[in-house]
Legacy VTK file of the C-alpha trace (Angstrom):
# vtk DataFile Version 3.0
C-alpha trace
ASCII
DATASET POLYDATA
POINTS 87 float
101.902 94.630 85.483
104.287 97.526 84.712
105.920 99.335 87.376
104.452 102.541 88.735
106.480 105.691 88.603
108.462 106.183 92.091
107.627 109.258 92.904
103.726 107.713 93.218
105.270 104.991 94.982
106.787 106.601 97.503
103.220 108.578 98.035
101.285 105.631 98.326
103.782 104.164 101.032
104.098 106.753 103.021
100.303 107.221 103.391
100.146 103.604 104.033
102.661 103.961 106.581
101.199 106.795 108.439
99.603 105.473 111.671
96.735 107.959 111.444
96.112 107.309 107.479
92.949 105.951 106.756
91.299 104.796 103.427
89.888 108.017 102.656
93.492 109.376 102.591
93.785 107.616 98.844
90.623 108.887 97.768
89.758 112.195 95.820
90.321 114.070 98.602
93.976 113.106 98.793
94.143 113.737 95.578
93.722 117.062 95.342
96.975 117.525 97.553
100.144 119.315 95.713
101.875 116.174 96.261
100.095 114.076 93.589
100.807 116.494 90.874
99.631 115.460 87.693
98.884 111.763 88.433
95.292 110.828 87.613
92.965 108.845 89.798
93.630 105.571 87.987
97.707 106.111 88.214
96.969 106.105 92.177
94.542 102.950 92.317
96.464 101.215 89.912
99.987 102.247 91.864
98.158 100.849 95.189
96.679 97.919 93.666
100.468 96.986 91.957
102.072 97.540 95.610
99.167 95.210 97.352
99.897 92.435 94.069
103.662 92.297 94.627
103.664 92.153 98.991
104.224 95.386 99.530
101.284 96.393 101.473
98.429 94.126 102.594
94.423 94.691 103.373
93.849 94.698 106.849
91.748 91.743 107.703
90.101 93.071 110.992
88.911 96.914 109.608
87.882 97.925 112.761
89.797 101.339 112.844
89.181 101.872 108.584
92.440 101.943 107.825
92.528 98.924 105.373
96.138 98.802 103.986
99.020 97.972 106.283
102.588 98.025 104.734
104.747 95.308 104.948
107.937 94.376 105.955
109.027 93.942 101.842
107.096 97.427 101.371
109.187 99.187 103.973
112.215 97.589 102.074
111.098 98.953 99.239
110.622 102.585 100.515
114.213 103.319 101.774
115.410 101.621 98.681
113.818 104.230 96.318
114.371 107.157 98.947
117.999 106.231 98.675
118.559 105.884 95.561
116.406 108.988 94.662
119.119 111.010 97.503
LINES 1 88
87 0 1 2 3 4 5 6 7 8 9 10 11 12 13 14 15 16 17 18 19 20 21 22 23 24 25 26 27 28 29 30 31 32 33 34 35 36 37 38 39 40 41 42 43 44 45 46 47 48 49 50 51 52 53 54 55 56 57 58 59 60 61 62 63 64 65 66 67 68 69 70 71 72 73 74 75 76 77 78 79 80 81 82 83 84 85 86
């Protein structure tokens, strides 16, 4: 799987990472947010899908509050790694 672009990246994390994000927050809706710019629906699922393949965020197993990602400890990594070298 190729690497997504990090400027989706970082999106995708930082929703994940948001205690009141919930799965709706990577749907459509999200996506018609300036932050997205020009990335398509299928650069978004594919950029989540590449992050939950390679550890850096997992599916909740208990969805009781819908929010269905968690990050992990690798994904947090991962974050301030591209923040800083993006600084």
């Amino acid at each position: 799987m190729e690497r997504p672009d990090n400027r989706l990246i970082i999106m995708v994390l930082e929703v994940v990472k948001n205690p009141v994000y919930n799965i709706k927050s990577l749907t459509i809706n999200f996506l018609q947010s300036d932050i997205v710019g020009d990335s398509t629906r299928n650069e978004l699922l594919y950029c989540t899908y590449w992050l939950e393949f390679h550890g850096f965020i997992i599916r909740d197993e208990n969805n009781n509050n819908k929010k269905y990602y968690s990050m992990t400890q690798q994904g947090d990594h991962l974050l301030q790694k591209i923040k800083n070298e993006l600084s």
